[in-house]
N, CA, C, O and CB atoms as a CASP TS submission, in Angstrom:
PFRMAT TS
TARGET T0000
AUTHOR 0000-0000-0000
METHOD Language model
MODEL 1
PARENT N/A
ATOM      1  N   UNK     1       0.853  -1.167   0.000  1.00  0.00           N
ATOM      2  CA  UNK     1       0.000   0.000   0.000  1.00  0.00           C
ATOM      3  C   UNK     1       0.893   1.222   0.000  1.00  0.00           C
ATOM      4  O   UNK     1       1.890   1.343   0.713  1.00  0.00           O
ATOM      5  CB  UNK     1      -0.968   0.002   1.215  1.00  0.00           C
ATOM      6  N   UNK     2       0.449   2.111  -0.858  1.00  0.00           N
ATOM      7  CA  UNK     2       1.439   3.416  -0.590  1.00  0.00           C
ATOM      8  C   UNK     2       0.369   4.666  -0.401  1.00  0.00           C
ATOM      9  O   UNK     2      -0.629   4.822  -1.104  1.00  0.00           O
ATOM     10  CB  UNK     2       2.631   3.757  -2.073  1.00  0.00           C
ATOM     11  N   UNK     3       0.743   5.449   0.592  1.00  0.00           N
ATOM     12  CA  UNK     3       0.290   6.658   0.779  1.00  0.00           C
ATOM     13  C   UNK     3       1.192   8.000   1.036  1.00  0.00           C
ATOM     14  O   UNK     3       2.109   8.225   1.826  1.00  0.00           O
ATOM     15  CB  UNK     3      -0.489   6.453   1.735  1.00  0.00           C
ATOM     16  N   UNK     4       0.668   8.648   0.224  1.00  0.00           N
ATOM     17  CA  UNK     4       0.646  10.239  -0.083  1.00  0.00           C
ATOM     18  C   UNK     4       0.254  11.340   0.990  1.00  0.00           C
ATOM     19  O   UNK     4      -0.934  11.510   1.263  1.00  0.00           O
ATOM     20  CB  UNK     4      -0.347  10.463  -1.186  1.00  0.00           C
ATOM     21  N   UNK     5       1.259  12.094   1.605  1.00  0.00           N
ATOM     22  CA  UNK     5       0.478  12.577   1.907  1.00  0.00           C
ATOM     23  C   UNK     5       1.313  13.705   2.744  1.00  0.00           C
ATOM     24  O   UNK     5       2.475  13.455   3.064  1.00  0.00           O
ATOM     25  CB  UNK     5      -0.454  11.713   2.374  1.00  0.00           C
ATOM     26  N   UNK     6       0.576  15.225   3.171  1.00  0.00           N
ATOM     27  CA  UNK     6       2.080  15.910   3.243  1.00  0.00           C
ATOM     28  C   UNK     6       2.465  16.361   4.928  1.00  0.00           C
ATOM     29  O   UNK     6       1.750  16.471   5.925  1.00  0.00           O
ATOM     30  CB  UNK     6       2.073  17.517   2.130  1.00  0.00           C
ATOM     31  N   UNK     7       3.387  16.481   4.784  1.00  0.00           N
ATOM     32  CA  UNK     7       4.184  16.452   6.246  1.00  0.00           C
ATOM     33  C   UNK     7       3.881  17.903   6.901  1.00  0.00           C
ATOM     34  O   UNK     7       4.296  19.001   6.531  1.00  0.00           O
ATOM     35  CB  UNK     7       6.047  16.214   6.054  1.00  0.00           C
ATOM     36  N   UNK     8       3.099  17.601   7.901  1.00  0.00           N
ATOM     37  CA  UNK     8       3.012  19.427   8.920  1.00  0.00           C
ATOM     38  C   UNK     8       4.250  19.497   8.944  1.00  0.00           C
ATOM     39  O   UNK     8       5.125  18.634   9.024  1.00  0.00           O
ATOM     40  CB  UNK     8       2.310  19.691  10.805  1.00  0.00           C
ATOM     41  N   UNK     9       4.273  20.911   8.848  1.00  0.00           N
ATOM     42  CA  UNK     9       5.848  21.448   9.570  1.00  0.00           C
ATOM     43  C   UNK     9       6.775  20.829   9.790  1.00  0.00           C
ATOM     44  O   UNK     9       7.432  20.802  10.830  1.00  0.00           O
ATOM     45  CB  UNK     9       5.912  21.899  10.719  1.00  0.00           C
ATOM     46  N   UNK    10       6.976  20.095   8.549  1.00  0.00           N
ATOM     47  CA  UNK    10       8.189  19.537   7.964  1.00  0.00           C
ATOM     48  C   UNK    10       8.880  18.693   9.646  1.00  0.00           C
ATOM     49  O   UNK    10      10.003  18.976  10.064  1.00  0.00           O
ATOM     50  CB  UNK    10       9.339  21.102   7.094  1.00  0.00           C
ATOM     51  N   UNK    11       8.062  17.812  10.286  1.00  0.00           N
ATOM     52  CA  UNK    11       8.795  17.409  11.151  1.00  0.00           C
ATOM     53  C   UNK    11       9.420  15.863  11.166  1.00  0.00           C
ATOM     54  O   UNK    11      10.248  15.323  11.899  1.00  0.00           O
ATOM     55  CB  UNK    11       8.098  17.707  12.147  1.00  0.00           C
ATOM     56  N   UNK    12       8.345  15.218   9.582  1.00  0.00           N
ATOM     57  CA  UNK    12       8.645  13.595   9.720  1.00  0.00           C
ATOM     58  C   UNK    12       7.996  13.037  10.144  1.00  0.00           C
ATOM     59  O   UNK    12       8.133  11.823   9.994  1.00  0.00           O
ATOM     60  CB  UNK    12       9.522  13.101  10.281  1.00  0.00           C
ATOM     61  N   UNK    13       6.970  13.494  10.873  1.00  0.00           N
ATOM     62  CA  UNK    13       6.151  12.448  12.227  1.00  0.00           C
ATOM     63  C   UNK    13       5.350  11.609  11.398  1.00  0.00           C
ATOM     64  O   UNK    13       5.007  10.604  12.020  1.00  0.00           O
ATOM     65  CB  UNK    13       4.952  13.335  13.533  1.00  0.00           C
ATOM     66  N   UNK    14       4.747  11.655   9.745  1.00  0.00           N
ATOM     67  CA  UNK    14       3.908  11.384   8.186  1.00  0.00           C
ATOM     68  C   UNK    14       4.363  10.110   8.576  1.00  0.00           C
ATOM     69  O   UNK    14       3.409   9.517   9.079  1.00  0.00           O
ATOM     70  CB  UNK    14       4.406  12.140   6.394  1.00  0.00           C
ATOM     71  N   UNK    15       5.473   9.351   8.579  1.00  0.00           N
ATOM     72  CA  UNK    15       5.462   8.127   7.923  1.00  0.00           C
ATOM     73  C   UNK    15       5.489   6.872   9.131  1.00  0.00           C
ATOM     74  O   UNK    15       5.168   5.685   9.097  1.00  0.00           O
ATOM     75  CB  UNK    15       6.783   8.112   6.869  1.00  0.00           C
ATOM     76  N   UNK    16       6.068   7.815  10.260  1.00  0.00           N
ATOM     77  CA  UNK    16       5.582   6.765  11.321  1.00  0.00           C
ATOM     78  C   UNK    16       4.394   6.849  12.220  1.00  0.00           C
ATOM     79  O   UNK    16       4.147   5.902  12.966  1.00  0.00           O
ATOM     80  CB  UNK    16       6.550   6.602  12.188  1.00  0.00           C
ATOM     81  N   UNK    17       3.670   7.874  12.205  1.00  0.00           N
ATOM     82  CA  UNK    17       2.447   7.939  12.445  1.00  0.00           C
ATOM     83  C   UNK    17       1.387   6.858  11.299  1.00  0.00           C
ATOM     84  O   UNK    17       0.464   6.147  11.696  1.00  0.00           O
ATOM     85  CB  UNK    17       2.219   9.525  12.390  1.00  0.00           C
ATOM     86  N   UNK    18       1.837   7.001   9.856  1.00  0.00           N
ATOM     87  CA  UNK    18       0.942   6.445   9.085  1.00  0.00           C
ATOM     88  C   UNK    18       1.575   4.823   9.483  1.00  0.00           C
ATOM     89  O   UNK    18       0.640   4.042   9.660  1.00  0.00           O
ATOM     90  CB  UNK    18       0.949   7.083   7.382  1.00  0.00           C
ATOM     91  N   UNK    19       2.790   4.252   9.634  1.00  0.00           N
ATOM     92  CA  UNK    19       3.126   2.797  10.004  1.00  0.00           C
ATOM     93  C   UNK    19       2.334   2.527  11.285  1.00  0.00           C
ATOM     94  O   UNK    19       1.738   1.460  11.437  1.00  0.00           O
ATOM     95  CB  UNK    19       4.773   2.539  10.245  1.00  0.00           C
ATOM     96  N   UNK    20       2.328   3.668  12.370  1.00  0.00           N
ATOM     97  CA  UNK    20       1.272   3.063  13.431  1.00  0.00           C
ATOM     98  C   UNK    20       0.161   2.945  12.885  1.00  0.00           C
ATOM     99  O   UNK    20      -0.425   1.956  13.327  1.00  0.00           O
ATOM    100  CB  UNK    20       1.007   3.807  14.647  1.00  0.00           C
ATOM    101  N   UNK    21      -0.360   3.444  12.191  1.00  0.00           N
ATOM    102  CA  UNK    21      -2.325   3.254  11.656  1.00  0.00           C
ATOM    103  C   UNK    21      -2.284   2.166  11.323  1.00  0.00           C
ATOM    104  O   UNK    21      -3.159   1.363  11.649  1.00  0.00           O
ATOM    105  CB  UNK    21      -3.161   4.129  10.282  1.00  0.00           C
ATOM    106  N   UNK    22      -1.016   1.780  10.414  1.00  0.00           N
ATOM    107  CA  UNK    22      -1.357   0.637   9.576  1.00  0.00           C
ATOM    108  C   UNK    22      -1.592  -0.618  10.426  1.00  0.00           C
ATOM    109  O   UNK    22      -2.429  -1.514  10.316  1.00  0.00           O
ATOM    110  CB  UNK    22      -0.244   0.384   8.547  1.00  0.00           C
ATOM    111  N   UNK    23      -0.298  -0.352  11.578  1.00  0.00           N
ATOM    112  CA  UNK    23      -0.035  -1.725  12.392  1.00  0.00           C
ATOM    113  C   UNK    23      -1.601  -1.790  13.339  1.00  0.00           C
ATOM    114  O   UNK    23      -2.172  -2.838  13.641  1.00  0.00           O
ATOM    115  CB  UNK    23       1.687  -1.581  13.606  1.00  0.00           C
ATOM    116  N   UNK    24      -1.999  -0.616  13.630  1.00  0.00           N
ATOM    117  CA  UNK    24      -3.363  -0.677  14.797  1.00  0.00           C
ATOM    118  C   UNK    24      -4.054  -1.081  13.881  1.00  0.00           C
ATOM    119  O   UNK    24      -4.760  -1.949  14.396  1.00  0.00           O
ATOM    120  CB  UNK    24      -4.071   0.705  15.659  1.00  0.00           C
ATOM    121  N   UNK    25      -4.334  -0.991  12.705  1.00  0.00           N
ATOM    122  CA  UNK    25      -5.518  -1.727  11.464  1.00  0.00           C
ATOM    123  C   UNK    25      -5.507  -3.055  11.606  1.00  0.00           C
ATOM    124  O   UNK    25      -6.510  -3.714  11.882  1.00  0.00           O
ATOM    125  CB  UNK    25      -5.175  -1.516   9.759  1.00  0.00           C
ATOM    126  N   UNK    26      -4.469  -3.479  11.442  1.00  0.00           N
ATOM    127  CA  UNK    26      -3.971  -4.895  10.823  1.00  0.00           C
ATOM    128  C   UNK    26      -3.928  -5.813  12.300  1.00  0.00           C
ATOM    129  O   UNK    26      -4.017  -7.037  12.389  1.00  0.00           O
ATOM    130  CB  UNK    26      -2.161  -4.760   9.904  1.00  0.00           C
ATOM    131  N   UNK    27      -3.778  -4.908  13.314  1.00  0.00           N
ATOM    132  CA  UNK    27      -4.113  -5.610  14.545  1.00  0.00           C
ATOM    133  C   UNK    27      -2.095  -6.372  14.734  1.00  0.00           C
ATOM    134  O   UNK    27      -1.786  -7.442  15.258  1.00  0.00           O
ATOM    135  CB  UNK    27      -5.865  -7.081  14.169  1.00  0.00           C
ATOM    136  N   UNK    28      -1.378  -5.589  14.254  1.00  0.00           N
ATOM    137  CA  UNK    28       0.218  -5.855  14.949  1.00  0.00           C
ATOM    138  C   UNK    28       0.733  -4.877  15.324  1.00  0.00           C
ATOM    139  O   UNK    28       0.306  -3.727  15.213  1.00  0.00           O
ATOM    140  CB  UNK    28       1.302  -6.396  14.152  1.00  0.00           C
ATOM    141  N   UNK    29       1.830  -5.284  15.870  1.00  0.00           N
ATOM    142  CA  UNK    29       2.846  -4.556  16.530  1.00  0.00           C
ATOM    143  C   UNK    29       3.576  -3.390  15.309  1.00  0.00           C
ATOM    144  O   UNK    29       3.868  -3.849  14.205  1.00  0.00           O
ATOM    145  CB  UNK    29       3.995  -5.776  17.184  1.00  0.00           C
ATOM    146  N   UNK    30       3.820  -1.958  15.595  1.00  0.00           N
ATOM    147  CA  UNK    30       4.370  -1.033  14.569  1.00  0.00           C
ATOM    148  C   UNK    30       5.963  -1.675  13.973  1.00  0.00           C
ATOM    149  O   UNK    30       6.405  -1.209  12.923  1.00  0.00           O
ATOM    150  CB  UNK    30       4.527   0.601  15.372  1.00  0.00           C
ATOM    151  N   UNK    31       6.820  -2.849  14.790  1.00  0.00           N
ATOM    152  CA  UNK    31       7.863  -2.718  14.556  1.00  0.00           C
ATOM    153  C   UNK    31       7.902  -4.307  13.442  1.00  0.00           C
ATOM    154  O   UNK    31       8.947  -4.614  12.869  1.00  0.00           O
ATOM    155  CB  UNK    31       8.736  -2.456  15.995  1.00  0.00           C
ATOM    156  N   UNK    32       7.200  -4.770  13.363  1.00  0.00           N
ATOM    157  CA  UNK    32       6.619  -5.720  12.321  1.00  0.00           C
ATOM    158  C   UNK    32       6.272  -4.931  10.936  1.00  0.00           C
ATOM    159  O   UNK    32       7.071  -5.308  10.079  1.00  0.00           O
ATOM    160  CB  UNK    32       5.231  -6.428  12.938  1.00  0.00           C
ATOM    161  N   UNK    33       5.844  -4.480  10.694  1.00  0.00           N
ATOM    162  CA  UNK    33       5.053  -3.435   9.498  1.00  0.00           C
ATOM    163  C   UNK    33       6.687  -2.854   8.933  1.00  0.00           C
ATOM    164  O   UNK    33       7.547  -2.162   9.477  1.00  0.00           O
ATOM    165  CB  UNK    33       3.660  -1.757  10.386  1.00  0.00           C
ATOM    166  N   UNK    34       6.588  -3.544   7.539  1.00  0.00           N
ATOM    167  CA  UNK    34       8.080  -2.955   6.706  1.00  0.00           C
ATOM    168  C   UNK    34       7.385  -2.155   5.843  1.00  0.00           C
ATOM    169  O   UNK    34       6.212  -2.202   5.471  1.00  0.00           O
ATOM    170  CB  UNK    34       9.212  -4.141   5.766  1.00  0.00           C
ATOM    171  N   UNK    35       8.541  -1.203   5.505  1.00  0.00           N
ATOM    172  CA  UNK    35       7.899   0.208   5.144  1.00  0.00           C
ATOM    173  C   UNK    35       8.946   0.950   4.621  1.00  0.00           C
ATOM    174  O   UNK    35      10.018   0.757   5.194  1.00  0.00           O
ATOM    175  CB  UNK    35       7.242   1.025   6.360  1.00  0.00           C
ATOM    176  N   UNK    36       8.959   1.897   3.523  1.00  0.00           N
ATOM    177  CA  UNK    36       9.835   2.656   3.032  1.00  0.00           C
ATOM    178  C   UNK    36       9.476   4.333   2.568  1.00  0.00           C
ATOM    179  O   UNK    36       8.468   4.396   1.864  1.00  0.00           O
ATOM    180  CB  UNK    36      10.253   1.840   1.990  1.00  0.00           C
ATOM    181  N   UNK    37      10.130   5.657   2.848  1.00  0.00           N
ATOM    182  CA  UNK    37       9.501   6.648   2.626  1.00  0.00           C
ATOM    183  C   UNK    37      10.627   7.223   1.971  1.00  0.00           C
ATOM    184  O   UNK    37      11.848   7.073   2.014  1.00  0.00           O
ATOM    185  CB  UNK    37       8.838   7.285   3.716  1.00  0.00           C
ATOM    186  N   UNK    38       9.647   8.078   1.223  1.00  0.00           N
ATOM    187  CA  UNK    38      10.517   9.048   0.705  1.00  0.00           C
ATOM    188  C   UNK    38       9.833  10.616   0.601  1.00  0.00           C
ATOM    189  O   UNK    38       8.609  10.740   0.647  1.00  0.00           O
ATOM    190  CB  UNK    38      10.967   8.493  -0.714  1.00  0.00           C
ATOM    191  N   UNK    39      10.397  11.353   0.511  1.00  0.00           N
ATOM    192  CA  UNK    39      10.103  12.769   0.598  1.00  0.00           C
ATOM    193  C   UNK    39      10.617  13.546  -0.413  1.00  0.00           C
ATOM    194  O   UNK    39      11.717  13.264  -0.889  1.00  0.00           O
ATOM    195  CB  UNK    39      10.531  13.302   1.752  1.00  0.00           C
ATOM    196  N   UNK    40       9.611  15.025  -1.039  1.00  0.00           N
ATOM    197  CA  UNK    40       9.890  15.293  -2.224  1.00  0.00           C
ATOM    198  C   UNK    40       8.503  16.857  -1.992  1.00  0.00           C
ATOM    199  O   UNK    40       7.324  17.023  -2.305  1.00  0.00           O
ATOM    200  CB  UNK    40       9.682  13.680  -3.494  1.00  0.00           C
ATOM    201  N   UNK    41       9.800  17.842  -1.137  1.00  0.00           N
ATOM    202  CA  UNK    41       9.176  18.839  -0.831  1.00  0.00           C
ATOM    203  C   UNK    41       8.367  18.736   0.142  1.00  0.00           C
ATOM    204  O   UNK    41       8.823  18.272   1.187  1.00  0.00           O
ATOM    205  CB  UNK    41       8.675  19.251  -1.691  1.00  0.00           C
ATOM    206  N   UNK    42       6.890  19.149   0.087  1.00  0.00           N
ATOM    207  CA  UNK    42       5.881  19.278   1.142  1.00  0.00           C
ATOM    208  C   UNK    42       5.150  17.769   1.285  1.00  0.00           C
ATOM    209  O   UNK    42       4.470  17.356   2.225  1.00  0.00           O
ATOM    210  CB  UNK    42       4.765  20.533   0.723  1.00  0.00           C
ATOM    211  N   UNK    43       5.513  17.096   0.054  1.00  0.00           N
ATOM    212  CA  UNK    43       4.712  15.614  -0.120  1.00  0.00           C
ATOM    213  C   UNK    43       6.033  14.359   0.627  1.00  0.00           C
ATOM    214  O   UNK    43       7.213  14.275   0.288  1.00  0.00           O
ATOM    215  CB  UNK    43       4.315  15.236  -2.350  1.00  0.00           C
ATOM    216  N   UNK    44       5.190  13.400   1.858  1.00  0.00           N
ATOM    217  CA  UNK    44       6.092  12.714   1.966  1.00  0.00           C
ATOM    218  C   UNK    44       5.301  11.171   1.109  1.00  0.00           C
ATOM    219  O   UNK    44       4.082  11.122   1.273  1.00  0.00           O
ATOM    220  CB  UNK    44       6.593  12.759   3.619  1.00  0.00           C
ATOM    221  N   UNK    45       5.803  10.212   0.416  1.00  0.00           N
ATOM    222  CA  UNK    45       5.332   8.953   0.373  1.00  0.00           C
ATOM    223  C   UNK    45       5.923   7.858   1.266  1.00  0.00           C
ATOM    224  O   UNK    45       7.077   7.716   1.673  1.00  0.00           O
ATOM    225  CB  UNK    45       5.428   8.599  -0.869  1.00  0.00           C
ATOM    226  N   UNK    46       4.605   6.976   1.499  1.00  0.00           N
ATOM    227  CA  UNK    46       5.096   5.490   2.037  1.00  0.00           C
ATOM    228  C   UNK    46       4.428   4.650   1.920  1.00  0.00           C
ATOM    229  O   UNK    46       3.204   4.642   2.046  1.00  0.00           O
ATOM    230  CB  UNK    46       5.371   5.276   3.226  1.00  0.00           C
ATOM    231  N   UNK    47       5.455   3.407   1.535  1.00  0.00           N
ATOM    232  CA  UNK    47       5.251   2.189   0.969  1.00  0.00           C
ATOM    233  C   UNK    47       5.048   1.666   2.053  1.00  0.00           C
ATOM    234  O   UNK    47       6.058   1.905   2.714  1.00  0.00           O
ATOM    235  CB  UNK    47       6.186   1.584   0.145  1.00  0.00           C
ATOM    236  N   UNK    48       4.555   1.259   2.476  1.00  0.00           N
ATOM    237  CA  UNK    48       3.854  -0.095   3.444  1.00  0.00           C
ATOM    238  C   UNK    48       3.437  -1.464   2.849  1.00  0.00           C
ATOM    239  O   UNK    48       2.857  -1.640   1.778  1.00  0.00           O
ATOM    240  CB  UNK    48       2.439   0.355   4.083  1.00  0.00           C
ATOM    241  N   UNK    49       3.759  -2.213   3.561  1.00  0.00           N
ATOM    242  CA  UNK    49       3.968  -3.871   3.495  1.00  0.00           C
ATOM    243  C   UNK    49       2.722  -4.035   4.393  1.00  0.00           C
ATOM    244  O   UNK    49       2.815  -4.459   5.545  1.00  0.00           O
ATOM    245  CB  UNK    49       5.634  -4.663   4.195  1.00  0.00           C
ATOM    246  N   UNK    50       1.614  -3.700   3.847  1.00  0.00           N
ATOM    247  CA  UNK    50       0.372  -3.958   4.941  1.00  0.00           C
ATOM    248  C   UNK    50       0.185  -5.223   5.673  1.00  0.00           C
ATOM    249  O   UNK    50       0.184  -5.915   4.655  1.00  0.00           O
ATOM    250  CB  UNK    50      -0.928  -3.831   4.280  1.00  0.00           C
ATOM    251  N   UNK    51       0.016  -6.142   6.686  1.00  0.00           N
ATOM    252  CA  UNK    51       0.065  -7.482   6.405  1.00  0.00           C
ATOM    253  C   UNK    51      -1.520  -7.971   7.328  1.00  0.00           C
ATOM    254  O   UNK    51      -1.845  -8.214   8.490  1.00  0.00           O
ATOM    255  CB  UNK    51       1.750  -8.211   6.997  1.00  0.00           C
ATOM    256  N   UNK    52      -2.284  -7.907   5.722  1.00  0.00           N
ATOM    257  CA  UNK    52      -4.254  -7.505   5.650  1.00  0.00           C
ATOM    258  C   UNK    52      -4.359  -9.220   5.693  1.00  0.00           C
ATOM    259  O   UNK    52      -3.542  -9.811   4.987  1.00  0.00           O
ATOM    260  CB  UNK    52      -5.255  -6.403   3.593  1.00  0.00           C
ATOM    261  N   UNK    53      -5.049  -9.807   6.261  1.00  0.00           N
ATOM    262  CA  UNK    53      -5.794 -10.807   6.458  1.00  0.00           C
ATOM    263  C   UNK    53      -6.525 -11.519   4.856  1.00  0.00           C
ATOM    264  O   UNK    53      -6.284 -12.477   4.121  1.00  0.00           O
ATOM    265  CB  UNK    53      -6.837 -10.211   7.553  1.00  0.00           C
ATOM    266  N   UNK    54      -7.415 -10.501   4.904  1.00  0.00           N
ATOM    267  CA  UNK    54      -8.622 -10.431   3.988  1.00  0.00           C
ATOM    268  C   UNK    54      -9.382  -9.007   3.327  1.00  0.00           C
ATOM    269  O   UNK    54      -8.863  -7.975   3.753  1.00  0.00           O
ATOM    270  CB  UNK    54      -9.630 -11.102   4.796  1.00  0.00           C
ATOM    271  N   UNK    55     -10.451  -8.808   2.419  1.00  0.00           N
ATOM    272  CA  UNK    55     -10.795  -7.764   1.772  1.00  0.00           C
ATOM    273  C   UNK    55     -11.155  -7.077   2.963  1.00  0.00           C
ATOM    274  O   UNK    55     -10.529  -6.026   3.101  1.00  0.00           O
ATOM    275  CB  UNK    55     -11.780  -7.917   0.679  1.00  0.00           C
ATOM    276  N   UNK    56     -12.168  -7.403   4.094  1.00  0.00           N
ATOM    277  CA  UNK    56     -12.929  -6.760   5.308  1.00  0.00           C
ATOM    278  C   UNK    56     -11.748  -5.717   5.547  1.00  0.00           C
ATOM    279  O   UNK    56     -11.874  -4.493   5.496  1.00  0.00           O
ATOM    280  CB  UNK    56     -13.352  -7.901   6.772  1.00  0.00           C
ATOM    281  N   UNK    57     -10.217  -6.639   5.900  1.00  0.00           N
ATOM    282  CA  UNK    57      -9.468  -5.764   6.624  1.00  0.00           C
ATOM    283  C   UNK    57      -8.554  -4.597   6.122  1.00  0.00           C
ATOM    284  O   UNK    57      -7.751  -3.774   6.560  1.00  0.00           O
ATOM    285  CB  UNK    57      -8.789  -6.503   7.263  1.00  0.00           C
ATOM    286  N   UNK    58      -9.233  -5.065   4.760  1.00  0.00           N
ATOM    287  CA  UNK    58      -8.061  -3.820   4.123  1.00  0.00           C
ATOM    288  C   UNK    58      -8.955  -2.964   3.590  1.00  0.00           C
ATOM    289  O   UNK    58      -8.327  -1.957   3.265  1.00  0.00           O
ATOM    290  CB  UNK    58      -6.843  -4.271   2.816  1.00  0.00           C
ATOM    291  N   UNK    59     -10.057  -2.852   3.342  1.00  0.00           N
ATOM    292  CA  UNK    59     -11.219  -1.976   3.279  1.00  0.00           C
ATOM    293  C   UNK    59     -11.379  -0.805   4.670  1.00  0.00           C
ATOM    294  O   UNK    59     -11.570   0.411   4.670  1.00  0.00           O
ATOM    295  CB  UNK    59     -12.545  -3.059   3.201  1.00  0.00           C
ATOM    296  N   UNK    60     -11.227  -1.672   5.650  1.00  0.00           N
ATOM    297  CA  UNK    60     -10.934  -0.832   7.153  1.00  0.00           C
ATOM    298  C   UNK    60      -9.581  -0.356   6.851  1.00  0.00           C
ATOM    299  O   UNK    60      -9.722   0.842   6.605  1.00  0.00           O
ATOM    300  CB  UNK    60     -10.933  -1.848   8.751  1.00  0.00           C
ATOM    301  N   UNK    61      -8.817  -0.549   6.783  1.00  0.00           N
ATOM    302  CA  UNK    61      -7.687   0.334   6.714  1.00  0.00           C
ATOM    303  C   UNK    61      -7.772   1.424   6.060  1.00  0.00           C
ATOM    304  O   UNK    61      -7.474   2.531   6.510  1.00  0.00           O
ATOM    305  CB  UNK    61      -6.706  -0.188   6.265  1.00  0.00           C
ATOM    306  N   UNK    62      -8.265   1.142   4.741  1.00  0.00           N
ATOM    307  CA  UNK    62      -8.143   2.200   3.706  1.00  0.00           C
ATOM    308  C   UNK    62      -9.274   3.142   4.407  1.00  0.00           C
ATOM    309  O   UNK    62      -9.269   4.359   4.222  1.00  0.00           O
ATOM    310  CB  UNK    62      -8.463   1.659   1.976  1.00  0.00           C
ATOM    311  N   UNK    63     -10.196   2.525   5.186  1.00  0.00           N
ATOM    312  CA  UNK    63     -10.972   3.773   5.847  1.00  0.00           C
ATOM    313  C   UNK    63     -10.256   4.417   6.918  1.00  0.00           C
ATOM    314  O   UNK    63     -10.596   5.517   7.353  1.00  0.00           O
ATOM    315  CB  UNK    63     -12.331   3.373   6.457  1.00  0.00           C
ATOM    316  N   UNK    64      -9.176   3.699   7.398  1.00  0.00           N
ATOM    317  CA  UNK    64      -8.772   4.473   8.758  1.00  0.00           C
ATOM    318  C   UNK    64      -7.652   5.322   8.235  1.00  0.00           C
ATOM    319  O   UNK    64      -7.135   6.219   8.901  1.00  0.00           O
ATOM    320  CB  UNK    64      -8.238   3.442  10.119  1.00  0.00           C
ATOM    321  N   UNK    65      -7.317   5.018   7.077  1.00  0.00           N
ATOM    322  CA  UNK    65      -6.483   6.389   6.621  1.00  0.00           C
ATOM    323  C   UNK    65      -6.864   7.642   5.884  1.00  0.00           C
ATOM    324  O   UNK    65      -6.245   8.692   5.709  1.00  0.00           O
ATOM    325  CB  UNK    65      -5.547   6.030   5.846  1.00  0.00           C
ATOM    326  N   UNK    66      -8.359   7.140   5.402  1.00  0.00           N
ATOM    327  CA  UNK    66      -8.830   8.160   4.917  1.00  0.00           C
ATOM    328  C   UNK    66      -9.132   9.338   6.006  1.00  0.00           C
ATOM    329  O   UNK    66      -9.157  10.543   5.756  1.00  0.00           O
ATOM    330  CB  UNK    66      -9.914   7.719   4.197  1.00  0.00           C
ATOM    331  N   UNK    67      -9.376   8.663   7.383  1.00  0.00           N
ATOM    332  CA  UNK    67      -9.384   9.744   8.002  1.00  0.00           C
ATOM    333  C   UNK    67      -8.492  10.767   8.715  1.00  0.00           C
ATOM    334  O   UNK    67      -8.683  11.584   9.616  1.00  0.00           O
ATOM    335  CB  UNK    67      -9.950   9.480   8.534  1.00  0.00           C
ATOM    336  N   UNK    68      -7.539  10.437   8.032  1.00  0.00           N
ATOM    337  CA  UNK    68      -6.290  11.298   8.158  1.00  0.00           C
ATOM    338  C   UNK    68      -6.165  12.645   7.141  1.00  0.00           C
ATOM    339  O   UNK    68      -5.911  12.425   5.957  1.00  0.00           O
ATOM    340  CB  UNK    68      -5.040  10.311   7.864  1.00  0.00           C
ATOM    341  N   UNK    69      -6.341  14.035   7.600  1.00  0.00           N
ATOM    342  CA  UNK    69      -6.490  15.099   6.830  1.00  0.00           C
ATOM    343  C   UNK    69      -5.015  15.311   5.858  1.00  0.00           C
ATOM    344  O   UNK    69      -5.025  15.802   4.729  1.00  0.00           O
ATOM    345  CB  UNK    69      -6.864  16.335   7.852  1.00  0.00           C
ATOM    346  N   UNK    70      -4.337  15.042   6.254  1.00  0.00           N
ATOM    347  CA  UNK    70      -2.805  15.038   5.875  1.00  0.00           C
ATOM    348  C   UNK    70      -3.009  13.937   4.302  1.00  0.00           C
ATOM    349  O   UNK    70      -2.658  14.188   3.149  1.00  0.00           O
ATOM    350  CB  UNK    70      -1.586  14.183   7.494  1.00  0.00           C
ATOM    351  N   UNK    71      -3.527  13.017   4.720  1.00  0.00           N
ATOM    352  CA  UNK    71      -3.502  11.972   3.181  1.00  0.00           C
ATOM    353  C   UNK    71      -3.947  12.759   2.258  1.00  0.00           C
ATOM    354  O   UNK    71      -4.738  13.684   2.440  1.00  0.00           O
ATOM    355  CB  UNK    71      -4.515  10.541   3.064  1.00  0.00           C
ATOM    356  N   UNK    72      -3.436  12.412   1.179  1.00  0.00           N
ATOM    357  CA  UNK    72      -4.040  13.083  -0.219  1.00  0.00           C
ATOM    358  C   UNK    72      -4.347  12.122  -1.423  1.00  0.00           C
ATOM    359  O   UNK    72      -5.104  12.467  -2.330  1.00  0.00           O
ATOM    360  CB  UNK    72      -2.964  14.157  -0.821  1.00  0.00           C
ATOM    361  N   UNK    73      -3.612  10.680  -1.381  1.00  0.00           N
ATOM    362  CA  UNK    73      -3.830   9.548  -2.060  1.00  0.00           C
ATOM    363  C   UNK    73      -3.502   8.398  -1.330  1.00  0.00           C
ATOM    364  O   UNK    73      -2.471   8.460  -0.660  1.00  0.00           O
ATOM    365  CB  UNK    73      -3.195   9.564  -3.204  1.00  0.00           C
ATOM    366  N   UNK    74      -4.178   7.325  -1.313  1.00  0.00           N
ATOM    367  CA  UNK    74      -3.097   6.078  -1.103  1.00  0.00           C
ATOM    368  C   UNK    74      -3.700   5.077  -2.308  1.00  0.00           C
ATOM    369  O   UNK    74      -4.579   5.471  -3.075  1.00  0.00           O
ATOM    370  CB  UNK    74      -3.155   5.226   0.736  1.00  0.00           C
ATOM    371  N   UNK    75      -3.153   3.812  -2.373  1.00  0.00           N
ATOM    372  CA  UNK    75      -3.046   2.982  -3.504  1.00  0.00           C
ATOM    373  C   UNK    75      -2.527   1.786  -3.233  1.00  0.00           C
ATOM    374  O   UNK    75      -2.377   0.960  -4.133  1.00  0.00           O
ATOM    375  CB  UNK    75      -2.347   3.515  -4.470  1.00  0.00           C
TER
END
């Protein structure tokens, strides 16, 4: 899964805040969840290694990131 999305005040907090959502979704631990970011101005991306069960659980995810004002895409 990758999400888009841009960093307040340039502090970084984007990609491990979004690895905790993922891991509280998926129901694991944040330090399990592999993940890669990159940054490119005000937009940071991250690749996440979601590790989804089934459709139910990745349907919830994609809702629990939508509710993040900061996202602008994920995929």
């Amino acid at each position: 899964m990758k999400i888009v999305g841009r960093d307040e005040d340039d502090e970084g907090a984007f990609a491990p805040e979004m690895v905790r959502l993922v891991a509280r979704s998926c129901g694991v631990d944040a330090s399990v969840v592999e993940h890669t970011e990159r940054r490119n101005g005000k937009w940071t991306s991250v690749t996440v290694h979601a590790p989804v069960r089934d459709a139910d659980m990745l349907y919830g995810l994609y809702e629990s990131v939508d509710k993040d004002p900061r996202v602008k895409f994920k995929f």
